[in-house]
NUMARKE-610454 format. One record per residue (C-alpha): x, y, z. Coordinates in pm, whole numbers, padded with zeros to 5 digits, always signed. Layout:
BEGIN
XYZ ...
END
This chain:
BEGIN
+00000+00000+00000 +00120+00344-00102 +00211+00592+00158 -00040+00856+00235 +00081+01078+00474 +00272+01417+00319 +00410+01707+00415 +00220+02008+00319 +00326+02261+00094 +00436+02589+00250 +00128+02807+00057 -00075+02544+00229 +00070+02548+00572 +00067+02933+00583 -00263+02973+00471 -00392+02711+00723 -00232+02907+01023 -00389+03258+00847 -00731+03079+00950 -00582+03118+01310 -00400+03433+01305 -00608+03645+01022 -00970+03616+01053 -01066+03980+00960 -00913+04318+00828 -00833+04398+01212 -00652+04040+01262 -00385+04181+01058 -00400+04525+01186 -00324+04450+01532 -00063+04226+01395 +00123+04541+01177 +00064+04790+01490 +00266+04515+01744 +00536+04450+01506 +00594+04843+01516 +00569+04946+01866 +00839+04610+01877 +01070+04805+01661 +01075+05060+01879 +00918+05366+01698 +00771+05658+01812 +00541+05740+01544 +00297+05503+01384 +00065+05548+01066 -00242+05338+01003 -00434+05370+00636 -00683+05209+00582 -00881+05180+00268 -01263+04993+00186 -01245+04836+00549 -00892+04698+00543 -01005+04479+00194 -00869+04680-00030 -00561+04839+00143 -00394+04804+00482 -00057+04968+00544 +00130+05060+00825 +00441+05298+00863 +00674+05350+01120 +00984+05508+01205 +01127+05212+01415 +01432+05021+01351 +01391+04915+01008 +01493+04565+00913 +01796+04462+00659 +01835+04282+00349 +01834+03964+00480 +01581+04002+00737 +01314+04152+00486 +01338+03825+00297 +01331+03617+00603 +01036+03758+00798 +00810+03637+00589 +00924+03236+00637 +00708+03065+00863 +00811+03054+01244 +01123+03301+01185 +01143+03546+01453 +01397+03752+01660 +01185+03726+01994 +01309+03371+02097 +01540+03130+02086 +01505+02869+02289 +01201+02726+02476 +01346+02918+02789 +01266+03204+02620 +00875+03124+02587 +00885+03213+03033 +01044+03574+02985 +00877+03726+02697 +00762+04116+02686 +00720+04150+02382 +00455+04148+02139 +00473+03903+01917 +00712+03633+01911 +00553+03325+01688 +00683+03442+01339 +00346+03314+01173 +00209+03638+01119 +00362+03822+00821 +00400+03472+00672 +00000+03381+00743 -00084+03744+00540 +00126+03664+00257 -00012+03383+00184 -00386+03575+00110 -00302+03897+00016 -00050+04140-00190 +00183+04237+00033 +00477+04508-00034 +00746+04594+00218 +00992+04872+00226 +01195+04924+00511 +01558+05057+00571 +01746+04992+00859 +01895+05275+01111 +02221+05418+00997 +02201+05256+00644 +02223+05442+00324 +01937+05254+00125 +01640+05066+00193 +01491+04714+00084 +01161+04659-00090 +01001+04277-00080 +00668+04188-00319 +00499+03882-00229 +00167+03759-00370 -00035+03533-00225 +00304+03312-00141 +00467+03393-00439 +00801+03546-00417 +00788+03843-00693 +01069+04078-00659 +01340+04179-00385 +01547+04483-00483 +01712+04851-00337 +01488+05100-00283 +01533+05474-00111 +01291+05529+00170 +01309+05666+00524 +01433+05477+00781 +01153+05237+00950 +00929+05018+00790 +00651+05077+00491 +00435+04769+00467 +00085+04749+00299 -00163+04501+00218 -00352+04468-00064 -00663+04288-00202 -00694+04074+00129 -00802+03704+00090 -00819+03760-00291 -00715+03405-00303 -00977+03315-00036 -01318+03411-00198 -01484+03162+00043 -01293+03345+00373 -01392+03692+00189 -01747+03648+00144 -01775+03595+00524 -01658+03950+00595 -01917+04168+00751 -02002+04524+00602 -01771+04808+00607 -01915+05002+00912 -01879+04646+01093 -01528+04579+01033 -01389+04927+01012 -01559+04892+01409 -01340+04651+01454 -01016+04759+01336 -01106+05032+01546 -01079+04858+01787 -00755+04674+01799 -00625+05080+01702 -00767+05116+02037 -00615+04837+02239 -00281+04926+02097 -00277+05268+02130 -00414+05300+02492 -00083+05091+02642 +00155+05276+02465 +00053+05683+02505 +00396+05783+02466 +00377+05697+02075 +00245+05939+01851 -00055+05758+01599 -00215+05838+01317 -00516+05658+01161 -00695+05740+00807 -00973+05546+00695 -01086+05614+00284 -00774+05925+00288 -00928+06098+00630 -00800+06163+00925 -00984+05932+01189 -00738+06002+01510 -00475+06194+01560 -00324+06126+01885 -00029+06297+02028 +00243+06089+02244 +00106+06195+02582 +00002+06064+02937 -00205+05768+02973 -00529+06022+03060 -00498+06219+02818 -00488+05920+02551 -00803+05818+02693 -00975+06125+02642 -00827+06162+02301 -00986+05823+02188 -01280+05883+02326 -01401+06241+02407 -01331+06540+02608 -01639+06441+02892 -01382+06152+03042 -01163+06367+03222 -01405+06401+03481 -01558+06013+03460 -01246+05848+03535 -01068+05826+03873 -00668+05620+03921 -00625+05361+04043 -00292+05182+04179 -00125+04914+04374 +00184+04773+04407 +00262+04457+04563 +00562+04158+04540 +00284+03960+04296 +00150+04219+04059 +00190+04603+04027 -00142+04720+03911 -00233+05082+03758 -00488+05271+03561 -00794+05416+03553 -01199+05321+03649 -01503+05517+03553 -01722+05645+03839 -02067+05437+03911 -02278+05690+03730 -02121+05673+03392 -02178+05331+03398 -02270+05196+03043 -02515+04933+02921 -02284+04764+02716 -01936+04622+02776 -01757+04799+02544 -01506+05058+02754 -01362+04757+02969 -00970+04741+02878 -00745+04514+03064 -00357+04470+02961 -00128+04257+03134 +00321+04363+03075 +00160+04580+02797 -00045+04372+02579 -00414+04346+02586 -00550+04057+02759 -00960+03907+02781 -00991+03750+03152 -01353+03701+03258 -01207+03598+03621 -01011+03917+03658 -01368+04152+03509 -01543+03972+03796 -01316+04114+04081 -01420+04437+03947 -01792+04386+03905 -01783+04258+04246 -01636+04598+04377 -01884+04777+04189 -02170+04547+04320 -02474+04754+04434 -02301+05087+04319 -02442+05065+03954 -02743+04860+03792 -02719+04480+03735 -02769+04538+03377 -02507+04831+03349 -02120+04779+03310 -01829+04948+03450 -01559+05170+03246 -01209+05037+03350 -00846+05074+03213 -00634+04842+03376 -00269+04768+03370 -00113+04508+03570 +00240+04437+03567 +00377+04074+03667 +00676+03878+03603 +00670+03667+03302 +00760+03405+03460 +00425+03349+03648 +00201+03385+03325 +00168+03181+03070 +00086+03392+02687 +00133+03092+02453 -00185+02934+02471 -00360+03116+02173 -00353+03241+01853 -00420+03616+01919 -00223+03608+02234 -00487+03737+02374 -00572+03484+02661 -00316+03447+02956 -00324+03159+03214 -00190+03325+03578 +00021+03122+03762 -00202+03295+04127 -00508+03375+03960 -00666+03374+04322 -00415+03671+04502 -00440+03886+04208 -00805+03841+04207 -00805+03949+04558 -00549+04219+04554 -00722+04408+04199 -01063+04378+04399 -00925+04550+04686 -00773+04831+04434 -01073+04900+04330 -01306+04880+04607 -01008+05152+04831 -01016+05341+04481 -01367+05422+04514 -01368+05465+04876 -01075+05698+04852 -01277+05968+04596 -01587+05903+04790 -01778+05719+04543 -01989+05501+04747 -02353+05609+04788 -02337+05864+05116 -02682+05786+05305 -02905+06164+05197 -03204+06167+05427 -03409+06489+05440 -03512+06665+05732 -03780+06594+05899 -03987+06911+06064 -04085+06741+06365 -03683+06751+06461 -03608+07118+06391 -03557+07310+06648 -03691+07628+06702 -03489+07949+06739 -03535+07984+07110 -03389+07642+07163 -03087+07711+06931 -03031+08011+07170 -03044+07823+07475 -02668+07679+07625 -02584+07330+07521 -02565+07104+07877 -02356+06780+07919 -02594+06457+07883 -02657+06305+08215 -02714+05918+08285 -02981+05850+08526 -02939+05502+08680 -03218+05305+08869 -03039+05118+09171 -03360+04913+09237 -03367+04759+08854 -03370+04397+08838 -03307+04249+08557 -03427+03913+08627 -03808+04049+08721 -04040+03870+08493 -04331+04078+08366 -04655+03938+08218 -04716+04261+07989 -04486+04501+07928 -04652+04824+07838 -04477+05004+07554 -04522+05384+07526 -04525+05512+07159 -04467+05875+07063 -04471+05981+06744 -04418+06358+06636 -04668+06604+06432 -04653+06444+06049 -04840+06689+05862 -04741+06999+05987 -04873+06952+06326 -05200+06856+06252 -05329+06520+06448 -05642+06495+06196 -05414+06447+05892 -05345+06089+06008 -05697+06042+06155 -05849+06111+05788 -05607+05903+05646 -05689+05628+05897 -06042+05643+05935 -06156+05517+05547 -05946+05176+05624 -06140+05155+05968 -06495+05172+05772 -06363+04906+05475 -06543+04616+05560 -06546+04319+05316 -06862+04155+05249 -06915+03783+05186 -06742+03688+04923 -06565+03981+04841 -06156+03887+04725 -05868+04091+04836 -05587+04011+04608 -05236+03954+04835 -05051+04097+04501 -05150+04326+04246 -05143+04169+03898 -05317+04399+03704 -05385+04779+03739 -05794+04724+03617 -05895+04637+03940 -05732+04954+04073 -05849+05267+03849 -06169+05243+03946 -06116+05260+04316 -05875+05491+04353 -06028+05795+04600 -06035+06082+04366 -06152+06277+04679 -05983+06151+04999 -05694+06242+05172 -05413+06338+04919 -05140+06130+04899 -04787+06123+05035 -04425+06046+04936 -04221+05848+05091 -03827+05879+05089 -03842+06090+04771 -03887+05769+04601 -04261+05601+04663 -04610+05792+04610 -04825+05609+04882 -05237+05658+04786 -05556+05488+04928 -05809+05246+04793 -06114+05082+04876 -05845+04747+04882 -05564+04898+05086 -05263+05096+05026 -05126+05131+04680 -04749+05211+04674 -04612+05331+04329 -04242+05358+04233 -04254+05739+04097 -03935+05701+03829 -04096+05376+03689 -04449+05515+03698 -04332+05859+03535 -04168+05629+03253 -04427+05423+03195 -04633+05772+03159 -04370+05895+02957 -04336+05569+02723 -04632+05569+02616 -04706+05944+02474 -04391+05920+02275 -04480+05590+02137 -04827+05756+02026 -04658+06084+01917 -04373+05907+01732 -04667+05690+01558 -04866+05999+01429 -04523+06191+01329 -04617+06442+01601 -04420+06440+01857 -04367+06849+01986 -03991+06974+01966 -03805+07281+02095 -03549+07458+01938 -03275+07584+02117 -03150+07955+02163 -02821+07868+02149 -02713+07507+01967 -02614+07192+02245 -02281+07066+02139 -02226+06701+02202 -01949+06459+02120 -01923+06056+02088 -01688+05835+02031 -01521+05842+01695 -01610+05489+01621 -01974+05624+01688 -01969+05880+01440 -02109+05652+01154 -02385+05542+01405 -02490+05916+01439 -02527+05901+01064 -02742+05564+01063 -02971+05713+01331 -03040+06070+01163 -03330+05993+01036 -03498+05841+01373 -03363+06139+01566 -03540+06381+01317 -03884+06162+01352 -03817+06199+01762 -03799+06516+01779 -03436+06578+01734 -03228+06830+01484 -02877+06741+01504 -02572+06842+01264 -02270+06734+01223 -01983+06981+01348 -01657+06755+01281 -01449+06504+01467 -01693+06290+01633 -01925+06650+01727 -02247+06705+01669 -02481+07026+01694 -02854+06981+01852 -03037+07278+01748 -03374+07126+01864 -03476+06823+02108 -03749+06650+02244 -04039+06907+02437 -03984+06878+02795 -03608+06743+02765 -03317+06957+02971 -03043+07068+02800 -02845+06860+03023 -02982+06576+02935 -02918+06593+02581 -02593+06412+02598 -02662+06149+02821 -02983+06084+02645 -02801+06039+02298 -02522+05821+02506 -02818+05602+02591 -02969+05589+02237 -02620+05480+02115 -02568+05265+02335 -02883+05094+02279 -02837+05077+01930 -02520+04897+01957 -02609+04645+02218 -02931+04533+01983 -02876+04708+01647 -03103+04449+01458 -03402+04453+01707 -03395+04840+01731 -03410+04911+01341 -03710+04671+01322 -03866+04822+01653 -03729+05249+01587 -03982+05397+01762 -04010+05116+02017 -03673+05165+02150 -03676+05529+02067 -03964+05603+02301 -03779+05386+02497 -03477+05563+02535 -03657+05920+02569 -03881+05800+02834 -03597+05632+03090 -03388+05939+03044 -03654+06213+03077 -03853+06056+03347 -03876+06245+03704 -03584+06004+03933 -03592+05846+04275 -03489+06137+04511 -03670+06442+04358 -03951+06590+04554 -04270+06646+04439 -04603+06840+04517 -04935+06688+04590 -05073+06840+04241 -04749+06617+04014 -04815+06311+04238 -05215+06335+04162 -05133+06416+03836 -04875+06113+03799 -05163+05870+03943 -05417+06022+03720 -05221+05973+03437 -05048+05639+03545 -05403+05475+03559 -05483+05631+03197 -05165+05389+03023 -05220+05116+02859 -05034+04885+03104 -05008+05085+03317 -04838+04776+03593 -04500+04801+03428 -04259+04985+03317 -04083+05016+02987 -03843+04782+03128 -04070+04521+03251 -04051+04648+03632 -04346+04713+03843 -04441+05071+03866 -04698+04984+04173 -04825+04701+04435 -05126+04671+04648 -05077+04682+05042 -05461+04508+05095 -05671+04581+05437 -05595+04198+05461 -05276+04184+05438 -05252+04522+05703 -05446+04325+05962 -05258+04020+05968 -04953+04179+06038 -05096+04416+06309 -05301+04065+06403 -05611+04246+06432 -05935+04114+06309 -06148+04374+06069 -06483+04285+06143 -06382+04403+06478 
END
C-alpha cells in the first residue's frame, strides 16, 4: 500500500495558520501595529482603505529591518523574539511566533519597504499570495513601509464571510484602540478612505483616553494603583454613574499587551456590586504588571488569553484596588435623608446653652423580674405639619372598609384594572415616601407606586403615540447643544439621523466625532441631551437588529428612561395626583418600559394580619 501521509506545501501550511492568526481586516492590523511598537518607533501610521479589503498599510519610524531580514520575515516561524524554549517564560514583547507576516502573505498582496537605522538605502520585498515576486534597493526613510492589498483575494470563500464596512472598520477600530491606549507615549495616526480618523499625540495615559474617546472623560475616570511583590497594578476606572449598558469601555492589559480575563472583570464587578445597575457595566483601564515568569501567553492564537500562575491573590489584591479606589474619591452612595420638621428646632432652643448629657441610673432595677405585659409607650411627632387629623383622615376610610361575603382581596396586584376604578379621587391626598414612593388609598388597601418607573411608563407611552402619528412636539434651542461621541460612533450618528429627526431631534454634524442639537425633544433639559443620545447609542449597539425593526419602540424607549422624574426628587401633591391620574390612563399601566413594576397593592388583609387584628372588629 502506497504511503499517504505528506508534508504540506508551505502556501498550504501558511494559509492554514492565516485561518488562526487572520480572521478579519483587524486580525492583521493588530498584527502590523505590534510588530511596530516592537521596533521601537515613536510614530505610527495606520491607512486604511474599503475596510482593510482593499488596502492596509502601516508605517513607522522604528528600527527598520535589513536585506536579509526583509526576505526572512516572511518564512514561517522566523522570529527575533526567541530562541530557545526558555525564552517562551520571559517574553515582553509582542509578538514572538513568526506566523504572522507569513500567514498574510499567503492571502493577500503584500509590499514591504523598510531601511534599517544608519544605512544608506532601503529594501523593498513583493509577495503575492506566497509567491516570491521581486526583492530589490529602494530609497525610503528609515523604519518600515508595509501594505496590504486585495486581502483574501485568493480566499473568496474566507472573503465572502466579511461583515459590512461600518462592521469591520468597528473593529479595526478597535484593535487601534487596544494598541494605542498601552503605549501613550507613541504618537498615531489613523486614516480610513484618505481621512483623518485620530490623531493622537504621544502623551500621558489620561490624556490618551480622552483623546480616543471624548473630552467628557476627564471628569468620569478616577486612578487607580497598587503595588505589591505579585502584581503592580495601575490605571484608571469610571465612576458608578457613567456606567454603560454595554461592555464595550472595559480594557485590561497585562506587561503591555491586551488581555480578555472574565475571572479578573469579575473582581471588578464585584467591587462595583450595588453601586451601579445589574444590567449596566463598569468603564475600566487596567494595567497590571507581573513577572513573566508566572504567566503563561502561549496558549492562543491572538495572544490574547493568559493563564496566571495565582489567579486567586491577584483576584483578591485588583478587587481591593478597586473597592479603596472608590472609597478613597468618595464614590460610594453617602446615606441623603431629608429633614424631617418634627426635629427642627426652634430658634429659642438654638439660643439656649448646650448642657452635658446626664445618665440617670435606677439602683432598684432587676433584671431578672419577669413581667406578664410590658406596656410600651409610643410617641410619634406632628406628620403633617402639626395637625393630628391628617393621620386620623387618612386612617379612618381603612377603619370603615369592611369586606362583604365573598368579596376577594388580592395579596398581590397583577393587574392595574382592578385599581383605576377605586382609587379615592376625593380623599386624603397622597404622600411620598423617601423621595422615592407615592403612597395613595383604595377601597383594597394601600397602593405604593415607584414614581421614576411610573413617570416612565407615563412617559413611554405618549412618545410611542406621538412618534406613531409623526407628532411628537420639539423645541429649538437659543443657542445650539454641542455634544461629542466616540469616533467609532460617528457613523452610528449618521445611521440614526433619520430616527432622531422623527423623535424630535435636529442634530448636525460639526466635525471630529461632534455634533450640533439645534432642537430636542419638548420637555427634555439641556443637560440631558448628551446622556440621552449616550443612551440611544448605546442601545443601538447592544441590539442594532431589534432596534431598526422596533425604531420607535426603543426610541420612546430611550426618551422615556432618560426624561422621566428620578428616585430622590420631591414632588407636590398636584405632580403626584397628576402622575396617578395619568399612570391609571396607560395602557399597562403595571410596568414599566423595562418590565418592572411601577406599583403594588398593600390590601386591608394583608394590614391586619400583620398588626393581628381582626377587621370585622
Amino acid at each position: 500500500m502506497a504511503d499517504i501521509i505528506r508534508l504540506l506545501p508551505d502556501s498550504v501550511a501558511n494559509q492554514i495558520a492565516a485561518g488562526e492568526v487572520v480572521q478579519r481586516p483587524a486580525s492583521a492590523v493588530k498584527e502590523l501595529l505590534e510588530n511596530a511598537v516592537d521596533s521601537g518607533a515613536t510614530g505610527i501610521n495606520l491607512i486604511i482603505k474599503d475596510a482593510g479589503k482593499a488596502l492596509i498599510r502601516v508605517t513607522d519610524n522604528g528600527c527598520g529591518m535589513s536585506e536579509r531580514d526583509a526576505r526572512m520575515c516572511f518564512e514561517r516561524h522566523a522570529t527575533s523574539k526567541i530562541k530557545s524554549a526558555d525564552d517562551l517564560m520571559a517574553i515582553r514583547t509582542l509578538g514572538f511566533r513568526g506566523e504572522a507576516l507569513a500567514s498574510i502573505a499567503s492571502i493577500a498582496q503584500v509590499e514591504l519597504k523598510t531601511r534599517k537605522t544608519g544605512e544608506e538605502v532601503g529594501t523593498t520585498v513583493i509577495i503575492n499570495g506566497s509567491e516570491f515576486i521581486s526583492q530589490e534597493p529602494v530609497n525610503c526613510p528609515e523604519g518600515t513601509d508595509i501594505s496590504i492589498k486585495n486581502l483574501f483575494f485568493n480566499v473568496p470563500a474566507r472573503r465572502n464571510f466579511l461583515k459590512g464596512n461600518n462592521v469591520e472598520l468597528k473593529y479595526i477600530t478597535e484593535e487601534f484602540f487596544r494598541v494605542a491606549l498601552v503605549n501613550p507615549d507613541i504618537h498615531f495616526v489613523m486614516y480610513n478612505n484618505d481621512k483623518i480618523l485620530f490623531q493622537l499625540p504621544s502623551s500621558n495615559l489620561k490624556q490618551r483616553i480622552v483623546n480616543l474617546f471624548n473630552s467628557q472623560y476627564g471628569q468620569r475616570l478616577i486612578p487607580i494603583e497598587q503595588e505589591s511583590g505579585l502584581v503592580n497594578i495601575s490605571g484608571f476606572i469610571g465612576k458608578p454613574e457613567f456606567a454603560k449598558k454595554t461592555r464595550g469601555e472595559q480594557y485590561f492589559f497585562t506587561n503591555g499587551r491586551f488581555i480578555r480575563n472574565p475571572y479578573l472583570h469579575h473582581a471588578i464587578e464585584n467591587a462595583f456590586h450595588e453601586l451601579i445597575p445589574s444590567d449596566s457595566f463598569p468603564t475600566y483601564f487596567i494595567y497590571l504588571e507581573v513577572e513573566p515568569q508566572s504567566i503563561d501567553i502561549n496558549i492562543h492564537p491572538t495572544k490574547t488569553e493568559i493563564n496566571f500562575q495565582d489567579a486567586r491573590s491577584i483576584y483578591a489584591i485588583l478587587n481591593s484596588a478597586v473597592k479603596q479606589s472608590i472609597g478613597k474619591f468618595n464614590l460610594s452612595p453617602s446615606l441623603d435623608f431629608d429633614t424631617e420638621k418634627s426635629f427642627d428646632l426652634p430658634p429659642s432652643v438654638l439660643k439656649q446653652p448646650v448642657s452635658q448629657p446626664t445618665i440617670t441610673i435606677n439602683p432598684d432595677y432587676n433584671p431578672f423580674e419577669k413581667k406578664t405585659r410590658p406596656q410600651v409607650e409610643m410617641r410619634f411627632g406632628n406628620p403633617g405639619g402639626g395637625n393630628p387629623e391628617s393621620w386620623k383622615k387618612l386612617l379612618d376610610p381603612l377603619k370603615q372598609y369592611r369586606p362583604g361575603p365573598g368579596t376577594e382581596v388580592m395579596p398581590h396586584q397583577t393587574e392595574a384594572a382592578p385599581l383605576i376604578s377605586t382609587v379615592e379621587q376625593s380623599g386624603p391626598p397622597s404622600i411620598q415616601l423617601l423621595n422615592r414612593f407615592i403612597v395613595t388609598q383604595t377601597s383594597k388597601g394601600i397602593v405604593i407606586i415607584d414614581q421614576q418607573a411610573a413617570h416612565e411608563r407615563i412617559l413611554y407611552e405618549r412618545y410611542l403615540d406621538k412618534m406613531e402619528k409623526n407628532t411628537i412636539p420639539a423645541q429649538r434651542l437659543l443657542i445650539p447643544a454641542s455634544i461629542s461621541v466616540a469616533p467609532d460612533d460617528e457613523h452610528l450618528m449618521q445611521d440614526l439621523s433619520e430616527a432622531f429627526t422623527h423623535s424630535g431631534f435636529e442634530i448636525t454634524p460639526f466635525g471630529n466625532a461632534t455634533f450640533l442639537v439645534h432642537a430636542a425633544p419638548q420637555g427634555m433639559e439641556e443637560s440631558s441631551i448628551q446622556v440621552t443620545i449616550d443612551l440611544i447609542l448605546e442601545d443601538y449597539k447592544k441590539e442594532s437588529d431589534r432596534f431598526c425593526q422596533q425604531m420607535n419602540i426603543r426610541m420612546a424607549r430611550s426618551l422615556a428612561i432618560r426624561t422621566a422624574a428620578k428616585a430622590g426628587k420631591r414632588l407636590k401633591t398636584e405632580e403626584m395626583s397628576s402622575m396617578i391620574s395619568d399612570l391609571f390612563s396607560c395602557r399597562i399601566p403595571e410596568t414599566s418600559p423595562d418590565g418592572k413594576p411601577t406599583m403594588f397593592l398593600l390590601s386591608v388583609e394583608e394590614l391586619s394580619k400583620k398588626f393581628k387584628t381582626d377587621i370585622q372588629s
